[in-house]
DOTIMAR-50996 format. One record per residue (C-alpha): residue in three letters; x, y, z. Coordinates in steps of 0.001 Angstrom, whole numbers, plus 500000, padded with zeros to 6 digits. Layout:
# residues N
AlaXYZ ...
# end
This chain:
# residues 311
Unk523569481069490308 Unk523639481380486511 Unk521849484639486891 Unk524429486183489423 Unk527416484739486947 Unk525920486758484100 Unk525335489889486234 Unk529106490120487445 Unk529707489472483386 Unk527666493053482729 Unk529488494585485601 Unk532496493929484590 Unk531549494972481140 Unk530768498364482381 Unk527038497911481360 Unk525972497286484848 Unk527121500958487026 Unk527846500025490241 Unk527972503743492969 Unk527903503440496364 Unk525834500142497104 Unk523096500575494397 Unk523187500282490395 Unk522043501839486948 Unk521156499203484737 Unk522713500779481409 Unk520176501558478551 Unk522663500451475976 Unk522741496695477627 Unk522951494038474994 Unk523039490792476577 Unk519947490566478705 Unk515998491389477664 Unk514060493545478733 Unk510922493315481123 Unk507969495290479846 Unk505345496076482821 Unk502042496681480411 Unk499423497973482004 Unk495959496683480126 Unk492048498201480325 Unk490339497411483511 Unk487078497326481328 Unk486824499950478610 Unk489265498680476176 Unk489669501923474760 Unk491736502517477434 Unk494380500211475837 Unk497284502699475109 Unk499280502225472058 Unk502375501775473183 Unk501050498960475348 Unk499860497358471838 Unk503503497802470600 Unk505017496684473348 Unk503055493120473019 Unk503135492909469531 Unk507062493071469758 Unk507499490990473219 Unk509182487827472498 Unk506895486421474986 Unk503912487709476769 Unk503573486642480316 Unk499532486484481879 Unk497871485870484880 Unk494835484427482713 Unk495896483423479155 Unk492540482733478419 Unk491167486057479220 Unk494671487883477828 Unk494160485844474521 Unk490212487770473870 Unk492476491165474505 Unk495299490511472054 Unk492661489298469413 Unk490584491981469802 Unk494029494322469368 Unk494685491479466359 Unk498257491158468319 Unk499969487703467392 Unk502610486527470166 Unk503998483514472702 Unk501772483598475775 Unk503002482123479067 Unk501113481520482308 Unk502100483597485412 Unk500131483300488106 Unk500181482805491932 Unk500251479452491885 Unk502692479150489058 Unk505036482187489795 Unk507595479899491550 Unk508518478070488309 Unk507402480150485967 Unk509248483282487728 Unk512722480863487558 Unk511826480183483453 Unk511148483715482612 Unk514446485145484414 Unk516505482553482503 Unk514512483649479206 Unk515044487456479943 Unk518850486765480814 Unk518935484963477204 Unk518128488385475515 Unk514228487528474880 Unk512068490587476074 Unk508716489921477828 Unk505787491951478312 Unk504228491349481622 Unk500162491574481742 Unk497758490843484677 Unk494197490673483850 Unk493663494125484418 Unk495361496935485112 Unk498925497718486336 Unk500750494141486851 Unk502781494110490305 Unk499632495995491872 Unk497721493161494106 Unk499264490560492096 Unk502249488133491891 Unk504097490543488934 Unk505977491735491959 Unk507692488856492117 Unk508596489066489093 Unk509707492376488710 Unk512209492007492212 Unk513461489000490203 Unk514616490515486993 Unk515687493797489480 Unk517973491563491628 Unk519506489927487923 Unk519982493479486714 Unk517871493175484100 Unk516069496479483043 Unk512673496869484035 Unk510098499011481707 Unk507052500582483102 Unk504265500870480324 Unk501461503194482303 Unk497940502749481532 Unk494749502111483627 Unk494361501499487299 Unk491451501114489109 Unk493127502419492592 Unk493318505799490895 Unk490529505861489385 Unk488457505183492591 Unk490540507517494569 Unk490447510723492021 Unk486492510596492011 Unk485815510229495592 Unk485581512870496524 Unk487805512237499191 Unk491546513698499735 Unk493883512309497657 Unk496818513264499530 Unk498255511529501028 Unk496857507818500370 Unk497713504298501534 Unk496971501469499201 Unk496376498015501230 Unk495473495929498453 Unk492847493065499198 Unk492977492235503338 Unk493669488721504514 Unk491097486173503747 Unk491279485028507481 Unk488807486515509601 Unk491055486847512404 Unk494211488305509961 Unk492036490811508693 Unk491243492334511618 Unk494768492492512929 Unk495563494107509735 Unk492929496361509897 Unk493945497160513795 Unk497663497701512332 Unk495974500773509980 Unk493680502006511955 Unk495226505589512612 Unk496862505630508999 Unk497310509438508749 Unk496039509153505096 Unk493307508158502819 Unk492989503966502708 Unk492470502262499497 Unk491411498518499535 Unk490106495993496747 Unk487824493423497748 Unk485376490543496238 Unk481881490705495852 Unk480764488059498396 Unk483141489257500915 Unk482599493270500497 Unk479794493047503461 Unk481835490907505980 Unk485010493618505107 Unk482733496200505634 Unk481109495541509128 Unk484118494790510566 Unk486021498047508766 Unk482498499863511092 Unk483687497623514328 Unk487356498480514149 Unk487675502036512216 Unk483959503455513390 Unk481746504801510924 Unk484181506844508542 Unk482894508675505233 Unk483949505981501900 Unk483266506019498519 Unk482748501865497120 Unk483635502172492986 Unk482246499042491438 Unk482659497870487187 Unk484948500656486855 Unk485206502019483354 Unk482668499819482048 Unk479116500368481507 Unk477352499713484512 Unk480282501864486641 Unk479040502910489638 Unk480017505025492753 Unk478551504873496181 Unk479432507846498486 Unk478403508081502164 Unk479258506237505211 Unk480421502893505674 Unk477277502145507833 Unk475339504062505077 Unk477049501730502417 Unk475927498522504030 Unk472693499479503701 Unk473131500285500012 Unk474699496880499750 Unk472030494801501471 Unk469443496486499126 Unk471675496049495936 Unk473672492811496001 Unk477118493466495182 Unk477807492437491768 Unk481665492892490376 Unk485016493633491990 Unk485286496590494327 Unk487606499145495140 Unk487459501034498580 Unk488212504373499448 Unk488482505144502938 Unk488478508707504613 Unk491455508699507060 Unk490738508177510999 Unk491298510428514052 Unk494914510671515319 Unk495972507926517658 Unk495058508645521344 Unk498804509250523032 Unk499025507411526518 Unk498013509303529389 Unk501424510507531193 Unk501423509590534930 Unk501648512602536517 Unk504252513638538486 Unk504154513701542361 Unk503439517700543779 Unk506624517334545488 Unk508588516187542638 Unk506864518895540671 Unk507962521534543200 Unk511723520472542997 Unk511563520474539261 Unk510109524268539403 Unk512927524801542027 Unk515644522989539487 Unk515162525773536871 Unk515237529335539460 Unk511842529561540356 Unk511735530874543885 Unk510116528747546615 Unk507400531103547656 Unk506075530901543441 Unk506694527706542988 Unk504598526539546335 Unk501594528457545102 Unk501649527571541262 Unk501976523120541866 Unk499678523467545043 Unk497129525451542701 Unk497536523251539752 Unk496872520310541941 Unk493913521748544254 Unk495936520933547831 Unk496750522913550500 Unk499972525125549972 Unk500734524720553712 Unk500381520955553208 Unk503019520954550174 Unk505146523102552146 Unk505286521064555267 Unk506476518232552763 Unk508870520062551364 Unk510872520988554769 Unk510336517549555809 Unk511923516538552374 Unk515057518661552941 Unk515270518077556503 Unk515367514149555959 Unk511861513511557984 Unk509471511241556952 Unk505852512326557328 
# end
């Protein structure tokens, strides 16, 4: 591919390291662009950093999930540029057009409507793409409503799992939700107002009635946290209707039951005691103890055992 062919063309020109299976993308590369990861405010846009301004204000293009919706931000920011679509249902074309623009030199800062871009959305892609061409990929930190749910939970914040949004399919969802239910760490999850309820009862059905916080409009004005239960939260919900996207944070479960063991037979367990020294007499006593029978009984067995009778 055109994108592998200029790769090998940076490797060979040293700007490309290649150790021991992996690669350093060299900060002194000249012939490919530069993908900018820019986070944006998830509803306060004072939490627009300024190096996130810079770093749009200089892109050669600026790729968006919503153009519409990026367009209000850089106006508001009075930031002039080239905006591009990328979306879900777009990132299959678009993703092949931006490569080829990044491997022409152009630099692109990457936006999703809000927030980190890559996080629950198809930046990902994106980012794997320009990874796999060797082209260096920038990180430009700002808001993230994950975080921000998890660090005023009240809940342990170490470790955490982040799952996203679950599977719009009723019966996906709750084979995902089966597949984490002994997570050993706190659970984050996204999900849409008119679908927070459904989630919800089913999280009660499958997980049982752990302690959550639900953040809602985070960072705006009408922010709000609910902390309880999950069965406590449906209640909250059914009396408030849910109104903006939520973020989930879910106390971890019990441990995962281990398998009972099938217990050894007393004879077997009296050979076993026998195996590592323990004289017959002790070892009689402790297995016929442990297993509420008759030491004469185990005994008997035992001769009959050795003396190659069936009993």
């Amino acid at each position: 591919s055109a994108a592998s062919d200029v790769y090998k063309r940076q490797e060979q020109a040293g700007i490309v390291l290649v150790f021991a299976g992996g690669y350093i993308v060299s900060a002194e590369q000249t012939d490919f662009g530069i993908l900018y990861l820019c986070a944006t405010p998830i509803g306060n846009l004072e939490d627009m950093t300024p190096r996130a301004q810079r770093m749009l204000a200089e892109a050669d293009i600026i790729a968006a999930e919503d153009t519409r919706h990026t367009l209000q931000l850089l106006n508001r920011f009075n930031i002039k540029g080239r905006l591009v679509r990328y979306d879900e249902h777009s990132k299959e074309r678009q993703g092949a057009y931006l490569l080829d623009e990044l491997l022409s030199g152009k630099n692109i800062a990457l936006v999703s409507d809000a927030g980190f871009p890559g996080i629950a959305d198809p930046g990902e892609q994106l980012a794997r793409l320009a990874i796999d061409a060797g082209v260096q990929v920038v990180p430009v930190p700002g808001a993230n409503a994950a975080l921000c749910a998890l660090i005023a939970s009240g809940l342990p914040a170490s470790p955490f799992f982040f799952g996203g949004f679950l599977p719009k399919s009723k019966k996906n969802r709750r084979q995902q939700l089966e597949e984490w239910q002994y997570l050993p760490a706190t659970v984050i999850l996204y999900e849409a107002p008119h679908r927070i309820e459904q989630v919800l009862r089913e999280v009660l059905e499958v997980w049982g009635d752990r302690q959550l916080a639900a953040a809602r409009e985070l960072t705006k004005l009408h922010e709000e946290f609910f902390r309880g239960t999950v069965s406590q939260c449906l209640i909250w919900l059914h009396e408030n209707k849910p109104r903006g996207e939520f973020c989930l944070v879910i106390a971890r479960g019990l441990e995962q039951p281990q398998p009972a063991q099938e217990a050894k037979d007393p004879l077997a367990q009296v050979q076993e005691l026998l195996a590592r020294g323990v004289d017959k007499k002790t070892a009689l006593a402790q297995v016929a103890k442990a297993n509420k029978i008759p030491k004469r009984e185990l005994y008997n067995k035992l001769i009959s055992e050795e003396e190659g009778i069936n009993i």
